[in-house]
Each structure stands twice: as C-alpha cells, then as structure tokens.
N, CA and C atoms as a LAMMPS dump frame, in Angstrom:
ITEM: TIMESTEP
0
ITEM: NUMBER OF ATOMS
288
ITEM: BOX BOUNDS ff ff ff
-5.0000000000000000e+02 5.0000000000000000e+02
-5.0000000000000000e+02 5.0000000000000000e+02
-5.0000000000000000e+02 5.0000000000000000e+02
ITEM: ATOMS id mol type element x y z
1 1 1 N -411.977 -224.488 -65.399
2 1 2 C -411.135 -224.28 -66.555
3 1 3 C -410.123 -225.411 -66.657
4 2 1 N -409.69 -225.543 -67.741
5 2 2 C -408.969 -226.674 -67.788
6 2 3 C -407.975 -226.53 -68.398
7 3 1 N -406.317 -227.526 -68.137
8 3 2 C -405.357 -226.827 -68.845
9 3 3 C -405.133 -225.718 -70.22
10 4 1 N -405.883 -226.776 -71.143
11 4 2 C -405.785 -226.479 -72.458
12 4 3 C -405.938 -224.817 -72.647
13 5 1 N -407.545 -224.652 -72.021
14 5 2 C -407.945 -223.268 -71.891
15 5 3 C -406.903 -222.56 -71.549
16 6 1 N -406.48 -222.435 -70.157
17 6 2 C -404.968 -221.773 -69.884
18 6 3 C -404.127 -221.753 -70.408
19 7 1 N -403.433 -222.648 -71.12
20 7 2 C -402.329 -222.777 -71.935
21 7 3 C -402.823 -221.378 -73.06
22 8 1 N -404.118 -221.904 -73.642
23 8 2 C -404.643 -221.195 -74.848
24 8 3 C -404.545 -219.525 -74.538
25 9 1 N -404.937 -219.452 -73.623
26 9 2 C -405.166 -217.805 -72.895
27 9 3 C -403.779 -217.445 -72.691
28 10 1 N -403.279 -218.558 -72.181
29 10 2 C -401.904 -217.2 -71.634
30 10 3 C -400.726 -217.241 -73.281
31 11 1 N -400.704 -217.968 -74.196
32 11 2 C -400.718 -218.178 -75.639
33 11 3 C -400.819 -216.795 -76.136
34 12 1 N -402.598 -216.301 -76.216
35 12 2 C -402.972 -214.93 -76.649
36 12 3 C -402.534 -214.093 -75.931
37 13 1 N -402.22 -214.403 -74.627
38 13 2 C -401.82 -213.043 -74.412
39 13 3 C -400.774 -212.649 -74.632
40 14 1 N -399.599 -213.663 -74.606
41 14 2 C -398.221 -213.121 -75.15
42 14 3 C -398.285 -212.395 -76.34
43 15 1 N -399.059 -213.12 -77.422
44 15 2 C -399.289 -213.157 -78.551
45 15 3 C -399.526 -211.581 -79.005
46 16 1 N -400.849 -210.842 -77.75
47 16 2 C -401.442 -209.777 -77.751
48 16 3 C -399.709 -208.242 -77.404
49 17 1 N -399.745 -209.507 -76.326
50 17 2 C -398.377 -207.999 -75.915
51 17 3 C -397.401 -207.892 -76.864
52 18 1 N -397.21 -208.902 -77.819
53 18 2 C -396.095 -209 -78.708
54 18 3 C -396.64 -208.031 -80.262
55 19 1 N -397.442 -208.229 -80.279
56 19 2 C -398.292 -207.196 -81.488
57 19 3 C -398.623 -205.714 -81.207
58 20 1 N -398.659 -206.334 -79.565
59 20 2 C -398.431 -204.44 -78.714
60 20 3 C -397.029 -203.387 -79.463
61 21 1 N -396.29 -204.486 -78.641
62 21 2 C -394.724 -203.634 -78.319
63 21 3 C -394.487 -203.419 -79.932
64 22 1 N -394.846 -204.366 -81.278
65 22 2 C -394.305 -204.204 -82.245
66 22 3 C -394.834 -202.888 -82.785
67 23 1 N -396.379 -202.555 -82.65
68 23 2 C -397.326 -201.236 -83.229
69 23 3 C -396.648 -199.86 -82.194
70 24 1 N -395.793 -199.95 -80.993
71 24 2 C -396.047 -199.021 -80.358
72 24 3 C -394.269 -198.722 -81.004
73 25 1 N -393.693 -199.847 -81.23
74 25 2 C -392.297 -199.573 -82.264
75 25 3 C -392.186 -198.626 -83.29
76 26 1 N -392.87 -199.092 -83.87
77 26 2 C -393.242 -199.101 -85.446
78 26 3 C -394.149 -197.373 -85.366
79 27 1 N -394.661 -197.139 -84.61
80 27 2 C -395.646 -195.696 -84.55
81 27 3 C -394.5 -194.399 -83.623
82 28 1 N -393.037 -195.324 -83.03
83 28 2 C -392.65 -194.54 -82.421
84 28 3 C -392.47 -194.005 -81.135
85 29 1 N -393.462 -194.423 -80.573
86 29 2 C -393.391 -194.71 -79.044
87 29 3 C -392.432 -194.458 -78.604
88 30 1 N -392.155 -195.731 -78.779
89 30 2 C -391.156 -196.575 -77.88
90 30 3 C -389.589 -196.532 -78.684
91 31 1 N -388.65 -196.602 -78.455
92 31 2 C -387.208 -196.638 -78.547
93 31 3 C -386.994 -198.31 -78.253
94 32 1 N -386.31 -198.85 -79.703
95 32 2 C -385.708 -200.38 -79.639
96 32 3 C -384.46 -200.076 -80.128
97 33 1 N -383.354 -199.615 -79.815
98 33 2 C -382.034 -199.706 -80.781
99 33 3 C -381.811 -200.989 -81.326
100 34 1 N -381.889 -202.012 -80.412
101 34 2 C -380.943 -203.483 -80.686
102 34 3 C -381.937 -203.767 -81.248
103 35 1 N -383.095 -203.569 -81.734
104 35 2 C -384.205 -204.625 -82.7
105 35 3 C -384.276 -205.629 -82.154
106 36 1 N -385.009 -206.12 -80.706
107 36 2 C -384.904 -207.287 -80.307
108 36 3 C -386.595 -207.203 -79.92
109 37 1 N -387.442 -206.268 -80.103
110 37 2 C -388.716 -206.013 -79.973
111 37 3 C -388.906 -205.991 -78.045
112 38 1 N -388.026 -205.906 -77.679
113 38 2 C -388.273 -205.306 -76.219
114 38 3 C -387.627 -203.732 -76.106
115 39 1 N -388.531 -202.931 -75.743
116 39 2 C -388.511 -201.557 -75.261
117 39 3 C -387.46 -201.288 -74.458
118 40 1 N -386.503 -200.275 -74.69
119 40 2 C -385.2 -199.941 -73.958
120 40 3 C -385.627 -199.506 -72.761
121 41 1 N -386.429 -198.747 -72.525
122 41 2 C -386.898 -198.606 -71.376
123 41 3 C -387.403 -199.545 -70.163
124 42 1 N -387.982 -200.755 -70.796
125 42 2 C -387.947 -202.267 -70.188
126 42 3 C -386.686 -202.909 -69.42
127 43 1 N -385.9 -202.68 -70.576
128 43 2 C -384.376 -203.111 -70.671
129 43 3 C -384.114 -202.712 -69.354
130 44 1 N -383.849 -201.033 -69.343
131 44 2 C -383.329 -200.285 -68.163
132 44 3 C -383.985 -200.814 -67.039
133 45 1 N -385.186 -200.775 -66.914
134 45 2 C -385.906 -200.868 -65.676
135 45 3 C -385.318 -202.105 -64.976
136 46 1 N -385.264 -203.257 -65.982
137 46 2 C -385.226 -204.743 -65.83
138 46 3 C -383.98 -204.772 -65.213
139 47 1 N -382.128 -204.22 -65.746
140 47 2 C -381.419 -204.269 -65.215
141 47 3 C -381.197 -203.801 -63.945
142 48 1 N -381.604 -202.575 -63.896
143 48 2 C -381.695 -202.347 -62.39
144 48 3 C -382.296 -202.727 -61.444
145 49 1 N -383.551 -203.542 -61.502
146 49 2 C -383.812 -204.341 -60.527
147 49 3 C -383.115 -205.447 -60.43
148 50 1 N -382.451 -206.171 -61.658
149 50 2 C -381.696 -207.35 -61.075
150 50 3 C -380.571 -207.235 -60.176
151 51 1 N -379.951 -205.685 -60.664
152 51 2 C -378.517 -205.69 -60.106
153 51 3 C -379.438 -205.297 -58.461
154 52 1 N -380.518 -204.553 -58.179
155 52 2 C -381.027 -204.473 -56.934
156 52 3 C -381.278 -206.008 -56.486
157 53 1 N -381.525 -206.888 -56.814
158 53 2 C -381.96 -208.444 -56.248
159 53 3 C -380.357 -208.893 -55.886
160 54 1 N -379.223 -208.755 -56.375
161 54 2 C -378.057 -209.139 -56.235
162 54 3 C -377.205 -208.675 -55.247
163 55 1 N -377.833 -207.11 -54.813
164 55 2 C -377.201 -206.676 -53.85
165 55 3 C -377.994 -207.068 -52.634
166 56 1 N -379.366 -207.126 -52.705
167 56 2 C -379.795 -207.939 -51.339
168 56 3 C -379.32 -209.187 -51.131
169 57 1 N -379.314 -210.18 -52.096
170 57 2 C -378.896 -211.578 -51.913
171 57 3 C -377.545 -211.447 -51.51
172 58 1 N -376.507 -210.399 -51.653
173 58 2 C -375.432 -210.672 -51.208
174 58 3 C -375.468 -210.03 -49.487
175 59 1 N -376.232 -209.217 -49.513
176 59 2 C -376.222 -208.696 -47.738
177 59 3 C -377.057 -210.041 -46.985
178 60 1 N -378.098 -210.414 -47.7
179 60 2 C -378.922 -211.397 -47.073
180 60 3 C -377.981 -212.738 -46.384
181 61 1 N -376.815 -212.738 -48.015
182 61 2 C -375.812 -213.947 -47.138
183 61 3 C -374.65 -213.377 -46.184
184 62 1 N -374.338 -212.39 -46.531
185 62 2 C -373.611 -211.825 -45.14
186 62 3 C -374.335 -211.823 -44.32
187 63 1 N -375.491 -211.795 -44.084
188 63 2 C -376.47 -211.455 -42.255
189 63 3 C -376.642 -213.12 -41.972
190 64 1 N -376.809 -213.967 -42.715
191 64 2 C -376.752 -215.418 -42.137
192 64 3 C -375.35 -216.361 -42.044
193 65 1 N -374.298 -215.562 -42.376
194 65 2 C -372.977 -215.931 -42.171
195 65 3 C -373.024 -215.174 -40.621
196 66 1 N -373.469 -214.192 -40.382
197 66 2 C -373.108 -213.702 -39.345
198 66 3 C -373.888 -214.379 -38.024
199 67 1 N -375.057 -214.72 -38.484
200 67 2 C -376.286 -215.295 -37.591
201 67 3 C -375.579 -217.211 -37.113
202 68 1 N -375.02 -217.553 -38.114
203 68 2 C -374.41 -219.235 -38.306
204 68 3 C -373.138 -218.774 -37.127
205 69 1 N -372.123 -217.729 -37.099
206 69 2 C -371.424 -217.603 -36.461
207 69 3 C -371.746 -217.504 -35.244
208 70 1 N -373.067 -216.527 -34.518
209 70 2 C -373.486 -216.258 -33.241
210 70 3 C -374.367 -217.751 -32.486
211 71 1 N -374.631 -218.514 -33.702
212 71 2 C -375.502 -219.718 -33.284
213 71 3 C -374.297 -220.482 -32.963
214 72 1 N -373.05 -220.883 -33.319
215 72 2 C -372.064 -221.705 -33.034
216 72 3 C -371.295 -221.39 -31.478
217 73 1 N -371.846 -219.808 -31.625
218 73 2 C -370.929 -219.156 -30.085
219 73 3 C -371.597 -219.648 -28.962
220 74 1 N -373.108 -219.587 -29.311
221 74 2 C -374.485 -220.091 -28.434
222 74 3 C -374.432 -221.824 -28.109
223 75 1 N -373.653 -222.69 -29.285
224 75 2 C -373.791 -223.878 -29.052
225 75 3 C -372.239 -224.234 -28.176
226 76 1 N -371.216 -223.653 -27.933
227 76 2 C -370.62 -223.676 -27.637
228 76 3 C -370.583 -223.342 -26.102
229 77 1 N -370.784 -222.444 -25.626
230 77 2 C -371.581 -222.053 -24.834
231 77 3 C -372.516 -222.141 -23.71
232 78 1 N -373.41 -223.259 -24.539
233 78 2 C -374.649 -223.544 -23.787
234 78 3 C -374.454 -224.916 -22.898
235 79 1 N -373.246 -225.4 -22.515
236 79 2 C -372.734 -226.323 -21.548
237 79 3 C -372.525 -225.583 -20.191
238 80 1 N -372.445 -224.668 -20.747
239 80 2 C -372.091 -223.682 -18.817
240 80 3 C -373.166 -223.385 -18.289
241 81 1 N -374.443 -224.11 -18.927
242 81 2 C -375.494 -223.42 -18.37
243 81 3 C -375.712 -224.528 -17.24
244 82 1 N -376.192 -225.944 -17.468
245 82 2 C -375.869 -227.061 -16.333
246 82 3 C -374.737 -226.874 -15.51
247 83 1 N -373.323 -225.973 -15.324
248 83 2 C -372.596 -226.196 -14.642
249 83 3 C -373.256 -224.779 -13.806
250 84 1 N -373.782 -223.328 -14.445
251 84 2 C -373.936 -222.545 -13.259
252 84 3 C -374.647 -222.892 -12.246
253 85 1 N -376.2 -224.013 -13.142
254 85 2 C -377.298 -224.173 -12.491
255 85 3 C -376.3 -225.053 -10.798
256 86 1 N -375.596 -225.895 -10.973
257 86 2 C -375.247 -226.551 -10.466
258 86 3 C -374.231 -225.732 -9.153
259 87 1 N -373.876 -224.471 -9.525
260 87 2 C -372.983 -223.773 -8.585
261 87 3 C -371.4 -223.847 -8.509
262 88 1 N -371.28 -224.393 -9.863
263 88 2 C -370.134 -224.714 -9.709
264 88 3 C -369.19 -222.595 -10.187
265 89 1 N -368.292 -222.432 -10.172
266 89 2 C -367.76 -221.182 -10.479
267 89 3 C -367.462 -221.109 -12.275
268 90 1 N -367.828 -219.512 -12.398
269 90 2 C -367.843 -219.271 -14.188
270 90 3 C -366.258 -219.708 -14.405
271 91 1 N -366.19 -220.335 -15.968
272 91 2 C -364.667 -220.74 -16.19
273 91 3 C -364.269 -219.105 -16.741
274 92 1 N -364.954 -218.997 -18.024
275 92 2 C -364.609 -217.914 -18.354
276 92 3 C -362.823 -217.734 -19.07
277 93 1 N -362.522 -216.278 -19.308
278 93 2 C -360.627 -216.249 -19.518
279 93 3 C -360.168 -216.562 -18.091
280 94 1 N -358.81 -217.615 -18.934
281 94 2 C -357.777 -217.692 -17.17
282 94 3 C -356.736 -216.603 -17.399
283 95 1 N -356.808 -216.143 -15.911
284 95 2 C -356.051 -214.9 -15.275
285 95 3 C -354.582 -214.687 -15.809
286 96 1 N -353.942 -214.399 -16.419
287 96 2 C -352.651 -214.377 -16.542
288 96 3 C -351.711 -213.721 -15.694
C-alpha cells in the first residue's frame, strides 16, 4: 500500500464517522448541547480520562523526585565502600 492509499482511507474514514455522529444527532441518539458535532457523552468520557492522565503524571513525577533523591544518597555514599573494604572504621554521625 502506498501513502496516497492511506492518506485516502483514513480521509473516508473520518469522513464516515463524521456522517455517523451527524445521523445519530439528528435521529436523537445522541445529546450535542454545544453543536460542535461531538457527543456529550464523548466529551465526558474524554475529560475524565485526561484529568486521570494528569493525576498519574503528577504521582509519576513525585516517585522520580523521590527515586533522584535516594540515587544522590547512594552516590554520596558509595565512597565508604573502598574505605570498609579496606578496614578502615565506619565514619558515620560524630558522638556529641
């Protein structure tokens, strides 16, 4: 297949769903208040998954703020490992 074809096909098909949503308007179906030829029910569905994508993306960046913090503790850190191998004593907190 070749672009053109594709272009052409996915063309009709918008074309097809758009002559959909308008007959299933128009017969009643479906509920459009705002006349924008998308189905309120679309609408709904659509917002609530975005506001669902927004609340993962915001936990997703809290769990790698938290992961960037434990990797810095690890790089910090990972110098005492040549000094245990070596026998020298843990520094650790000094005693007050």
């Amino acid at each position: 297949m070749t672009i053109t074809h594709l272009l052409i096909g996915l063309i009709l098909l918008l074309i097809i769903i758009n002559v959909a949503s308008i007959w299933l308007t128009k017969k009643g179906l479906t509920k459009d208040d705002n006349n924008n030829m998308i189905p309120d029910a679309i609408e709904e569905k659509f917002s609530k998954i975005k506001e669902d994508i927004f609340n993962r993306v915001e936990r997703v960046s809290e769990e790698l703020k938290d992961v960037s913090k434990s990797i810095k503790e690890v790089g910090n850190q990972i110098g005492d490992v040549p000094k245990a191998f070596k026998g020298k004593p843990r520094t650790g907190r000094k005693p007050q």
